[in-house]
FIKOL-367830 format. One record per residue (C-alpha): residue in three letters; z, x, y. Coordinates in nm, 2 decimals. Example, Ala and Ser with C-alpha at 12.3 -4.5 7.8 and 13.67 -1.06 7.14 Angstrom:
+---------+--------+--------+--------+
| residuo |     up |   east |  north |
+---------+--------+--------+--------+
|     ALA |   0.78 |   1.23 |  -0.45 |
|     SER |   0.71 |   1.37 |  -0.11 |
+---------+--------+--------+--------+
end
This chain:
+---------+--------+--------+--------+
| residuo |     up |   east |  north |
+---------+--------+--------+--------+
|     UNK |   2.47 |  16.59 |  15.60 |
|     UNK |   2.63 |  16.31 |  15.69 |
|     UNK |   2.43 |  15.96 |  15.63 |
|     UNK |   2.65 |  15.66 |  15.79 |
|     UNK |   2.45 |  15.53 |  16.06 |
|     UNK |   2.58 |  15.23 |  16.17 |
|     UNK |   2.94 |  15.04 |  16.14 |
|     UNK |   3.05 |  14.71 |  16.22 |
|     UNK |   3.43 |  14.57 |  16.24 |
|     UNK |   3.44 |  14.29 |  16.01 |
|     UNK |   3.74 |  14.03 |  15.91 |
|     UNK |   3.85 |  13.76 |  15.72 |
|     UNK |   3.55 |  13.71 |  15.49 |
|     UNK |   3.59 |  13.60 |  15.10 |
|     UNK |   3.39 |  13.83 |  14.85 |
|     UNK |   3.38 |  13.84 |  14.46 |
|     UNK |   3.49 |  14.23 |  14.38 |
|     UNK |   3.30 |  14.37 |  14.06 |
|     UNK |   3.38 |  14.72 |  13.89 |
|     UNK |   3.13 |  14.97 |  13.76 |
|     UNK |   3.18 |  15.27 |  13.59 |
|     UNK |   2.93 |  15.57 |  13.63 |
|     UNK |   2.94 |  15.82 |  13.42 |
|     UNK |   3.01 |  16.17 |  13.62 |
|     UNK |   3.08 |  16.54 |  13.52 |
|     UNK |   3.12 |  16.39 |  13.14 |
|     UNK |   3.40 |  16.16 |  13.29 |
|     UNK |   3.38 |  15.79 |  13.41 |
|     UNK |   3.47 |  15.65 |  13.75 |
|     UNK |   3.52 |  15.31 |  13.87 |
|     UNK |   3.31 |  15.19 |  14.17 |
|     UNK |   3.42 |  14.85 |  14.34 |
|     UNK |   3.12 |  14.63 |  14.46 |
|     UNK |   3.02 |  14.28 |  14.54 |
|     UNK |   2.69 |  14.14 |  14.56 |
|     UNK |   2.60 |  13.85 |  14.78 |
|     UNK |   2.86 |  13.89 |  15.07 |
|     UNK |   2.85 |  13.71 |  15.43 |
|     UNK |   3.02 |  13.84 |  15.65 |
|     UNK |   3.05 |  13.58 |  15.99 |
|     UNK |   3.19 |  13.32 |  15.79 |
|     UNK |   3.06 |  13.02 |  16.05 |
|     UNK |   2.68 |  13.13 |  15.97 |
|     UNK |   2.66 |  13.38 |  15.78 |
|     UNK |   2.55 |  13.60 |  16.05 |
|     UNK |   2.50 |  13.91 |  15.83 |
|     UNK |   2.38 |  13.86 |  15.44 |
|     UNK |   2.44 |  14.20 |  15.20 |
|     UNK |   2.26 |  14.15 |  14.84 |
|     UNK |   2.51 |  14.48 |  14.70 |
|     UNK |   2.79 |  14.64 |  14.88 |
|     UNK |   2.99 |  14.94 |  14.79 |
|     UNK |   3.37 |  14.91 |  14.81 |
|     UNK |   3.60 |  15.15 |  14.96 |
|     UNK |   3.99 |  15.05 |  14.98 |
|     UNK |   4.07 |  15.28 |  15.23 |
|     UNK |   4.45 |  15.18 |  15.24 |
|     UNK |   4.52 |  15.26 |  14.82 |
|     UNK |   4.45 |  15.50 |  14.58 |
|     UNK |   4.15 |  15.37 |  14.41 |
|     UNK |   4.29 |  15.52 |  14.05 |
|     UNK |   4.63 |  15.41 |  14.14 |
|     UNK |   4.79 |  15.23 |  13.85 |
|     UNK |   5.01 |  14.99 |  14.05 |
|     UNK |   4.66 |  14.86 |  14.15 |
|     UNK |   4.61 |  14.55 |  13.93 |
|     UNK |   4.25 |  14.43 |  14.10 |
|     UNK |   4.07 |  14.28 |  13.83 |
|     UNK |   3.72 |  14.23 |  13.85 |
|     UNK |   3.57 |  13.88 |  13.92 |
|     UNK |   3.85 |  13.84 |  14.12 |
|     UNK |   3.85 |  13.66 |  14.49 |
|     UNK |   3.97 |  13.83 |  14.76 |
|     UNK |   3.97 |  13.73 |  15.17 |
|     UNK |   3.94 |  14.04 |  15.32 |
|     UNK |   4.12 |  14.07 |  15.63 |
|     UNK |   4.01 |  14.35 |  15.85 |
|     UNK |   3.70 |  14.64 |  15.73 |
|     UNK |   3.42 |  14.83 |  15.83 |
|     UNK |   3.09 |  14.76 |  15.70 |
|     UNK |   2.84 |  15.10 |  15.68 |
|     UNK |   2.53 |  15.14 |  15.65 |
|     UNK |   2.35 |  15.42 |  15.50 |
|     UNK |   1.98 |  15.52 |  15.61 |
|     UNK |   1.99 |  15.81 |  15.38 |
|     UNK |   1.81 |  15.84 |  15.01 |
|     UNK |   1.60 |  15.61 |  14.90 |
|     UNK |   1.76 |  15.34 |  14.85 |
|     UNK |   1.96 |  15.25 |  15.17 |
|     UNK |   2.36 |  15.14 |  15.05 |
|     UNK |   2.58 |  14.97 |  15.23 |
|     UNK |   2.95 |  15.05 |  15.22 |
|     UNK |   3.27 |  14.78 |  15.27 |
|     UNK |   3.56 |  15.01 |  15.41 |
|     UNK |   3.83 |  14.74 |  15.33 |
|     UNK |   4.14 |  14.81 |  15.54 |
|     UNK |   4.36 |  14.54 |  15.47 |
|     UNK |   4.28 |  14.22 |  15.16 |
|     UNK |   4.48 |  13.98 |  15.02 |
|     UNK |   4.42 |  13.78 |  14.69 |
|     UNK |   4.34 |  13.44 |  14.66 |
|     UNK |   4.48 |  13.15 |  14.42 |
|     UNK |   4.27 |  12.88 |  14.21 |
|     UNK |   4.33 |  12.64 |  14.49 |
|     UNK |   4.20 |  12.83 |  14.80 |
|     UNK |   3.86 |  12.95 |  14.61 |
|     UNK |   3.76 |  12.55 |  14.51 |
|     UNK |   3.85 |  12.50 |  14.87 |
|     UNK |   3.63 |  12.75 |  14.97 |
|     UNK |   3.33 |  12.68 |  14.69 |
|     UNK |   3.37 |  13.00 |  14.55 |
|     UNK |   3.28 |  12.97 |  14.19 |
+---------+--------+--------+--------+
end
């Protein structure tokens, strides 16, 4: 059954990427999320207190992917979904295209 009810084009937002490992078939894997994000960067139009990441354009267990958590990244062009399935509604962050940002672009920014 499939459970993504709404998505929204969304771009060049700043977010704080976070890694959790659940534990699954006696194995772990990593799930990317952020907490807090705005998307609408003039106002904030849209508030998300947990969203799931998804980078659809890399392997998410690709080695050559040196993300590291706490890390600031601007993404550039994604798909926000929203889940009305479950109990507890999710929200997903298909991230198309990132980049990562320096020291000086997140004091610019006041992301601390």
């Amino acid at each position: 059954m499939e459970c993504m009810q709404q998505a929204t084009e969304v771009k060049n937002f700043y977010l704080e990427v976070k890694v959790r490992y659940l534990k699954k078939n006696g194995s772990s894997k990593r799930q990317w999320f952020a907490t807090n994000v705005c998307v609408g960067t003039v106002n904030c139009k849209q508030k998300y207190d947990e969203v799931l990441i998804n980078f659809t354009h890399i392997d998410a267990d690709n080695p050559e992917f040196f993300l590291q958590p706490g890390q600031v990244i601007k993404v550039l062009k994604g798909k926000v979904k929203q889940s009305k399935c479950g109990t507890v509604p999710e929200v997903w962050l298909d991230v198309d295209s990132f980049r990562q940002t320096d020291e000086e672009e997140k004091s610019k920014i006041n992301f601390v």
